[in-house]
C-alpha positions in Angstrom: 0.0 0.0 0.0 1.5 3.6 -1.1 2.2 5.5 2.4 2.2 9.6 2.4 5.6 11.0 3.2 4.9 14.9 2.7 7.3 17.3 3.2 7.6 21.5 1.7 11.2 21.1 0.8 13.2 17.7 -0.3 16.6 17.4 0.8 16.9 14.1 0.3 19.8 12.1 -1.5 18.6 9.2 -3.6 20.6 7.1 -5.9 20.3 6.9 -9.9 18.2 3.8 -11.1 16.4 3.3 -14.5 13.8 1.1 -15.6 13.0 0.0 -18.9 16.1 2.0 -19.8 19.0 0.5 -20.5 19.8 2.9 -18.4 -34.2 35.6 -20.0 -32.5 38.1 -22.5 -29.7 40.4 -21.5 -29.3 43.0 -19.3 -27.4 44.9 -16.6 -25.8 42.9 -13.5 -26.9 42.9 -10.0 -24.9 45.1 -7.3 -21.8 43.7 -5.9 -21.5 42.7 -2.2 -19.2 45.0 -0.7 -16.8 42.5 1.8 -13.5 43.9 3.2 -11.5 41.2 1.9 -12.6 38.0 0.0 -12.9 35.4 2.2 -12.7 31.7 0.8 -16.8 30.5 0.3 -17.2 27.5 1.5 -20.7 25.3 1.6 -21.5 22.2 2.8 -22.3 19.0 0.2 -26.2 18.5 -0.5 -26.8 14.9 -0.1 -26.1 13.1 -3.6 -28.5 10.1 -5.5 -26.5 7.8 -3.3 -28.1 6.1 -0.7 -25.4 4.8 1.0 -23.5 6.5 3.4 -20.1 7.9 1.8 -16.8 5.7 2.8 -13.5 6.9 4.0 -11.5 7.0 0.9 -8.8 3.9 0.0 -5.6 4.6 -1.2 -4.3 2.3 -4.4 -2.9 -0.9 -3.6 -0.4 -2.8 -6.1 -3.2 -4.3 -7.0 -4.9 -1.7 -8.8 -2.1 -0.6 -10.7 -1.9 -1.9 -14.2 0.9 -4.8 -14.8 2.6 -3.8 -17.5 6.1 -2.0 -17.6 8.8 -2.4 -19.5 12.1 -4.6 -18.0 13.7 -3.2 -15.3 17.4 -2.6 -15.3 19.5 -0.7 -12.5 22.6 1.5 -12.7 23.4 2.9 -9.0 25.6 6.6 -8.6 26.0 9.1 -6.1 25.5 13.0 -5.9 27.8 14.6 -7.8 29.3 16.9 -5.1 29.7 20.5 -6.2 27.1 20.3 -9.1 23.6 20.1 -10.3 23.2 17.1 -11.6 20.0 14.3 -12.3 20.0 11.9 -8.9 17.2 9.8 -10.7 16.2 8.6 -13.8 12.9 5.9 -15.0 11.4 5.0 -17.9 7.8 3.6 -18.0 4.9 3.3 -20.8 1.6 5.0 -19.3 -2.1 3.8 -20.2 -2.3 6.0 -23.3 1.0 4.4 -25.0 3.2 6.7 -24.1 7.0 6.2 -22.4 7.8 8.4 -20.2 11.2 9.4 -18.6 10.4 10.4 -14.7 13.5 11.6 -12.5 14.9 13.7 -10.1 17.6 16.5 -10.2 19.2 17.3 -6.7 21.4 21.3 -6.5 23.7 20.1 -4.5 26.0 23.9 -5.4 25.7 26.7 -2.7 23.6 28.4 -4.8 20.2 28.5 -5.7 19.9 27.0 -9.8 17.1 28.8 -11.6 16.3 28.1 -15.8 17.8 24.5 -15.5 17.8 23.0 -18.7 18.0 19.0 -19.2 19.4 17.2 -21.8 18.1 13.6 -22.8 19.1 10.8 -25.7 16.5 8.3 -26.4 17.5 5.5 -28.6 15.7 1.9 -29.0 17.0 -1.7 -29.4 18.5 -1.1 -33.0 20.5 2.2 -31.1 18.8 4.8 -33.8 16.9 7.7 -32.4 13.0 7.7 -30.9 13.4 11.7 -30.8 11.6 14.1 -33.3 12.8 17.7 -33.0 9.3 20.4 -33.7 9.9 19.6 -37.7 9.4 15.8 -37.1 12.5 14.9 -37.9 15.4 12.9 -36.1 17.3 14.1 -33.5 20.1 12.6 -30.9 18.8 15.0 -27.9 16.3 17.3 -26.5 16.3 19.7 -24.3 13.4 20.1 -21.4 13.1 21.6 -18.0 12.2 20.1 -14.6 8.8 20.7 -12.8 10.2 23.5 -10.4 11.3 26.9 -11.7 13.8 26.9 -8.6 15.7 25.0 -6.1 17.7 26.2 -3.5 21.0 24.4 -2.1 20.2 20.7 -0.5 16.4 21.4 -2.6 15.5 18.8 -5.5 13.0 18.6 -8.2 11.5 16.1 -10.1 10.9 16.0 -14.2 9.1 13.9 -16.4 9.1 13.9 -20.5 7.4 11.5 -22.8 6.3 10.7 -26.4 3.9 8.3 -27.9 5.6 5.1 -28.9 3.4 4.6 -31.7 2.6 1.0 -30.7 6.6 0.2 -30.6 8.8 -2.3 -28.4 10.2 -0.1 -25.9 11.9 -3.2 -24.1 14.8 -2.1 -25.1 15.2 1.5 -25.4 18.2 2.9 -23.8 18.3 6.7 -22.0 20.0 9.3 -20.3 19.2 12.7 -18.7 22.2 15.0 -18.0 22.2 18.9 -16.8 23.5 20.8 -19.3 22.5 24.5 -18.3 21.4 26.7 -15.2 21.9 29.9 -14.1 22.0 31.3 -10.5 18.9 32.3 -9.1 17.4 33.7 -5.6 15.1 32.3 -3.2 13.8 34.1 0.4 11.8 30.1 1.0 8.9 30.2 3.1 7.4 27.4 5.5 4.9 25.6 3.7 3.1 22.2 4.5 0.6 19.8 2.6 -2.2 18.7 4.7 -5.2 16.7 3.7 -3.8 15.2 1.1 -5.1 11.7 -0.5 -3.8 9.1 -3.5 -6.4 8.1 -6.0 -6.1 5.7 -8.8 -9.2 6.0 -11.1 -10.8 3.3 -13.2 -8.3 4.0 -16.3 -5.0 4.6 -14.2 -4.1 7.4 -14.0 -3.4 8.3 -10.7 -4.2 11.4 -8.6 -2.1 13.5 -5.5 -4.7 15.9 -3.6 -4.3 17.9 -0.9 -4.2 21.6 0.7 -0.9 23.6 0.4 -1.1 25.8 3.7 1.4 28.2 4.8 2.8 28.9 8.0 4.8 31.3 7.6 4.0 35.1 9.3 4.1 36.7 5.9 2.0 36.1 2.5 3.7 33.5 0.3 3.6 33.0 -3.9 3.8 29.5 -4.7 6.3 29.9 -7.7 5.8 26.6 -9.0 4.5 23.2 -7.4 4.8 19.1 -8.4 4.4 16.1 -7.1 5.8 12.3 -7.2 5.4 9.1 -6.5 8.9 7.4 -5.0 9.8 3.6 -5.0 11.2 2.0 -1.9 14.9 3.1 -2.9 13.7 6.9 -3.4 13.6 6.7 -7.5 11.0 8.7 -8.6 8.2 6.4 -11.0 6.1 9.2 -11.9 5.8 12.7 -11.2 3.9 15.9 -12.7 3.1 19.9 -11.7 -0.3 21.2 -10.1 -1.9 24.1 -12.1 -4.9 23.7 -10.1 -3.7 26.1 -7.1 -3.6 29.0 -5.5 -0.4 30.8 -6.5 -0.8 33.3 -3.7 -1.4 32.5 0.1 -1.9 34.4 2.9 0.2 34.7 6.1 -0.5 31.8 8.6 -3.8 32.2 10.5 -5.8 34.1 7.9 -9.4 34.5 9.2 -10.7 34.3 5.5 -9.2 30.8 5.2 -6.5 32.3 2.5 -3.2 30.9 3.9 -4.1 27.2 2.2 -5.2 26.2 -1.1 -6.7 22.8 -2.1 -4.9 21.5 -5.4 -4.9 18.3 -7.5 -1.8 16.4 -9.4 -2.0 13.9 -12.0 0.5 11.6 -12.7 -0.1 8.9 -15.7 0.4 5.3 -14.5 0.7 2.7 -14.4 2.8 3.2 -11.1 3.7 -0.5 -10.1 7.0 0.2 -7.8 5.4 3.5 -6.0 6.0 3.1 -2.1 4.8 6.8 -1.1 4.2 10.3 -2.3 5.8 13.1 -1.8 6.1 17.0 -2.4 8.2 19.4 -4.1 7.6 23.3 -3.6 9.2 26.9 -5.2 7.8 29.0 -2.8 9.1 32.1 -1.7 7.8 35.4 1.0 6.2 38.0 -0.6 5.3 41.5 0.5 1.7 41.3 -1.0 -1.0 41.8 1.5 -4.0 42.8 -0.2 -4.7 40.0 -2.5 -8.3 39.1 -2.7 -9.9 42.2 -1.9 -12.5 44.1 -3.6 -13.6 40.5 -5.2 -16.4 38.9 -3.4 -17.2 35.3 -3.9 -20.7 33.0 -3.4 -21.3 30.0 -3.7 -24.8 29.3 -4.9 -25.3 25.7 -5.8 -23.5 22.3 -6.9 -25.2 19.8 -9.1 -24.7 16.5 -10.1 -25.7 15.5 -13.0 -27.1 12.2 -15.0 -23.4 11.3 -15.4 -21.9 11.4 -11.7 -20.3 14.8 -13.1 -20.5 17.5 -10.1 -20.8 21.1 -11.0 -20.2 24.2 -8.7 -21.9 27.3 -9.7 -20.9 30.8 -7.7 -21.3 34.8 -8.4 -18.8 36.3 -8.4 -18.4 40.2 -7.8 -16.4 43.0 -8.4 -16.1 45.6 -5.9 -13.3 47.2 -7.2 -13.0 50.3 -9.9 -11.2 48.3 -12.7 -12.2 45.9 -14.7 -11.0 42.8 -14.0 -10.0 39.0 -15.4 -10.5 36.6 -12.3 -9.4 33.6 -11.7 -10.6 31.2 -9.4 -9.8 27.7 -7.8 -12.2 25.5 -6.0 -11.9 22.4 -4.2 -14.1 19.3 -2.6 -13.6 17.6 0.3 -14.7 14.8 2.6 -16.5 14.4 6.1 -12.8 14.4 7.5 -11.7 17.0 5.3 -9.3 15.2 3.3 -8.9 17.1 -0.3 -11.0 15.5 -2.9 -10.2 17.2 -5.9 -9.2 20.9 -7.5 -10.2 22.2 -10.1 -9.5 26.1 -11.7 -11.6 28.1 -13.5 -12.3 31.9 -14.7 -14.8 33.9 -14.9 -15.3 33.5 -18.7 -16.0 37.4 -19.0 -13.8 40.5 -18.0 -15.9 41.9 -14.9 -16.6 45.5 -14.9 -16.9 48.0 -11.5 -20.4 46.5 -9.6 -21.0 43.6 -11.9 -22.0 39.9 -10.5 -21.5 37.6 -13.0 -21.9 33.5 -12.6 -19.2 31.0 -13.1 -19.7 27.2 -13.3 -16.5 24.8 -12.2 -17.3 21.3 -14.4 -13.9 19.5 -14.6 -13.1 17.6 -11.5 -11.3 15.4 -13.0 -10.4 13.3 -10.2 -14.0 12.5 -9.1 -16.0 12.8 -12.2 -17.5 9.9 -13.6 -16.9 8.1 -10.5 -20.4 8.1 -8.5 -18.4 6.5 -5.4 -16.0 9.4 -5.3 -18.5 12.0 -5.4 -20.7 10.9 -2.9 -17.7 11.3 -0.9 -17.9 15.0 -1.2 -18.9 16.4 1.8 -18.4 20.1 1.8 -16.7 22.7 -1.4 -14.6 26.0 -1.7 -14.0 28.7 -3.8 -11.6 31.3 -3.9 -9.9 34.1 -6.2 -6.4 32.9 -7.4 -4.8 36.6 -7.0 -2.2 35.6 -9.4 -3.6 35.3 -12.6 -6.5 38.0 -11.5 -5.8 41.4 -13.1 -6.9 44.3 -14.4 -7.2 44.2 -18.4 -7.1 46.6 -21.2 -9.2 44.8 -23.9 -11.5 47.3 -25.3 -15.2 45.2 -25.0 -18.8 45.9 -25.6 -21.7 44.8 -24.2 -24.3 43.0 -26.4 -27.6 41.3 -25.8 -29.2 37.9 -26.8 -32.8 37.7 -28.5 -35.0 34.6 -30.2 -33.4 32.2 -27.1 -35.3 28.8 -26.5 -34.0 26.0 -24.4 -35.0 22.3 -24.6 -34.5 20.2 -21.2 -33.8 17.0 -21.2 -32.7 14.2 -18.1 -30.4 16.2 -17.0 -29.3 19.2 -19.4 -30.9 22.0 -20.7 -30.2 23.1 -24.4 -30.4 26.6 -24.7 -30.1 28.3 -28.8 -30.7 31.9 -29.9 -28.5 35.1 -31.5 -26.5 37.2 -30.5 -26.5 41.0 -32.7 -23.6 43.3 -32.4 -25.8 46.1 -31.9 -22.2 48.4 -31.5 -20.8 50.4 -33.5 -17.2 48.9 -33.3 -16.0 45.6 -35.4 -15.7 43.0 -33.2 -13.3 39.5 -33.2 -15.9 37.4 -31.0 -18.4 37.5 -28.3 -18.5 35.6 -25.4 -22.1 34.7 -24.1 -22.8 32.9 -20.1 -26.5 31.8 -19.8 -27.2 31.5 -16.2 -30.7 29.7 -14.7 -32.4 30.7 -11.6 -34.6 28.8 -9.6 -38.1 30.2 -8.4 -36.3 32.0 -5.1 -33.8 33.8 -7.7 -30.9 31.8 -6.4 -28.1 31.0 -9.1 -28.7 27.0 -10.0 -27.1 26.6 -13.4 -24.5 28.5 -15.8 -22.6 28.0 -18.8 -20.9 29.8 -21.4 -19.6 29.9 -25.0 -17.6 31.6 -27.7 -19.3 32.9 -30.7 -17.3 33.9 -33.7 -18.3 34.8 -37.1 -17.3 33.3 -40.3 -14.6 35.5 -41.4 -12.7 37.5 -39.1 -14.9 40.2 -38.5 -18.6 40.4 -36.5 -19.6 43.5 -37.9 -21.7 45.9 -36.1 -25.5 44.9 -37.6 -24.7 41.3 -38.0 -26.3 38.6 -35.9 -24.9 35.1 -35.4 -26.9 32.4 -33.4 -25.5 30.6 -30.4 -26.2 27.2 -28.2 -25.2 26.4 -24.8 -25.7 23.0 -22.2 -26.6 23.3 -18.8 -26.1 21.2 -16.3 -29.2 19.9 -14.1 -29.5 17.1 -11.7 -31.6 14.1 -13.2 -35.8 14.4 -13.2 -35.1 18.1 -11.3 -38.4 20.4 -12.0 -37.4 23.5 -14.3 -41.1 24.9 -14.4 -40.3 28.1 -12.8 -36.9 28.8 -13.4 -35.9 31.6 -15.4 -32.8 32.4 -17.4 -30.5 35.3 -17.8 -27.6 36.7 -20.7 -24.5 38.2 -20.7 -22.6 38.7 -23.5 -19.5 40.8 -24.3 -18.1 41.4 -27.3 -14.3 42.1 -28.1 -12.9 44.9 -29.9 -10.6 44.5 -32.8 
């Protein structure tokens, strides 16, 4: 059974090993709430279809990992002292065909390494190339970089590459992984932790590292980079991969608004037949950035799942501020014991002007969807403003309205078509248009949204294209009083 071994920074010195190697119509937006600060929203789990209570959530045993690797061969090394160099290095075909090579780089200089560049030569049993440079054609060696912008001195990061095989006998391929560039970079590290964290294997393999990144140190903190990996019993790394669903910035320890942790979710393609634990790599360094979710407010209105064990989190989100705005946001689930379901990211698919509320839906969790015991696990959800990628834009838009919309509902969707005029004056690229459902209380229940572009490059003011959208409902759910709502913006050339 894999075992958790989390930790914020590696210092660890593993040897060198390789396997299978040889080596309703538009309108204007309600008022915004008006919070000091954005606190993380939070709401509790309506009870799902399932009539069985939810249970505690298993981690993968050797038996649920697929079988099939390629041969396993062994060279052992040490750190080389002085240098940056690759501490690790594995070679495994995934569930979709692909080989991968997985591994670990360890700075063991008295300097941070920054822009580390990696070197590898992939050959197979004949000794000719498996390596296509961007034209498709042969190459001895590519170049790649590791999962972690940054390490310090003692720090280590992981890396993996990979490329289909095209259905070939990889038995015998033959690789290696050198550091052939760095440069000399700066840290001021921070004191992070992963908490909550669980291993899930899902029905095709691929297996998934969730958790919640908190910080504890007395300062905010920007997560530079973040990736995870799961280790063998003699510390070689057998898979590994980065978390983009995060929250790059975190509050000092203790926030009130929940804002020093963020959940995120990691996943690694298996199968992953020699893993033995998991563990963490961070970038993460203090900031002075205090203010970084105010002026957005965030509330959750509803979650849905739908005919197809997919769950759906709908939330308004407002903008209190006197710009107008491109939000991100990150949600997570989690269990009765709070244990980190899944993470997902998302943006509000329109820029938000001063005092606008505008929906956003969150339908990839891709760790639980499909997967009816899974989300009947989920317990309780949270959203919050990733402050990182939230900004201020400059895109000149327009706003435009719908007309002629109809919706057909089905077991669990709603169809929604209709047209969209550019009733400016300006030539536009595209429109974007969210339809957002209300139940009989006015309470957000559904949203989506989708692109609209015209044929050539150019929606001209006067011309009308049509549109369609799916919603997400829960199966045999009564839509007799709901009502719908537009809001599209167009986009300047």
């Amino acid at each position: 059974m894999l075992s958790k071994r989390l930790f914020a920074i590696l210092s660890v010195i593993v040897a060198l090993s390789l396997a299978g190697l040889a080596c309703g119509g538009g309108g204007a937006a309600t008022e915004a709430p008006d919070p000091t600060r954005t606190p993380k929203a939070t709401a509790e789990a309506e009870p799902t279809e399932a009539e069985e209570e939810p249970t505690p959530e298993e981690e993968p045993t050797e038996e649920e990992a697929p079988t099939e690797e390629p041969e396993a061969t062994e060279e052992q090394t040490g750190i080389v002292a002085g240098e940056v160099a690759v501490t690790s290095l594995y070679g495994y075909v995934d569930e979709y065909d692909y080989f991968h090579v997985v591994g670990l780089v360890y700075n063991d200089t008295e300097d941070p390494a920054t822009s580390i560049e990696l070197t590898l030569t992939l050959t197979d049993g004949d000794g000719n190339t498996v390596l296509t440079d961007s034209d498709d054609n042969p190459t001895d060696t590519i170049e790649f970089s590791p999962l972690l912008y940054t390490i310090a001195q003692g720090e280590t990061t992981p890396f993996d590459w990979y490329v289909n095989t095209d259905g070939a006998d990889t038995t015998d391929w033959q690789g290696t992984v050198e550091v052939s560039d760095y440069s000399e970079g700066d840290v001021d590290r921070g004191d992070v932790s992963v908490e909550n964290d669980n291993i899930y294997v899902n029905e095709y393999g691929t297996i998934y590292l969730t958790g919640e990144l908190v910080n504890n140190s007395d300062s905010p903190v920007l997560v530079n980079s973040f990736a995870g990996a799961l280790l063998a019993a003699d510390g070689t790394a057998v898979a590994a991969d980065a978390s983009y669903s995060i929250t790059r910035y975190l509050a000092a320890a203790g926030d009130e608004n929940g804002n020093d942790r963020t959940p995120f979710s990691i996943s690694l393609d298996g199968p992953a037949d020699d893993a033995d634990s998991s563990i963490y790599y961070v970038d993460v360094d203090l900031t002075d950035e205090t203010d970084l979710n105010a002026n957005i407010a965030v509330e959750i209105t509803n979650a849905v799942v739908d005919g197809f064990d997919g769950l759906h989190i709908f939330a308004n989100i407002g903008n209190n501020s006197d710009q107008v705005l491109s939000i991100s946001l990150v949600a997570g689930l989690y269990a009765e014991d709070g244990t980190v379901l899944d993470a997902a990211t998302a943006s509000v698919p329109i820029y938000v002007a001063p005092g606008e509320v505008i929906p956003v839906s969150f339908d990839f969790f891709s760790a639980i969807n499909g997967d009816s015991d899974q989300v009947a696990n989920v317990a309780s959800y949270s959203v919050q403003v990733d402050a990182y990628w939230t900004f201020e834009t400059s895109f000149d838009v327009v706003a435009l309205e719908s007309a002629n919309e109809s919706g057909e509902t089905s077991d669990d969707t709603v169809a929604f078509t209709g047209d969209v005029t550019n009733t400016s004056e300006e030539n536009l690229s595209s429109a974007t248009l969210i339809l957002a459902v209300y139940d009989a209380e006015g309470t957000l229940y559904s949203s989506a949204w989708t692109s609209i572009y015209p044929d050539d490059d150019t929606f001209a003011p006067g011309e009308t294209l049509p549109f369609d959208v799916t919603l997400y409902i829960s199966p045999d759910t009564d839509t007799t009083d709901f009502t719908f709502f537009t809001f599209v913006q167009g986009y300047v050339q």
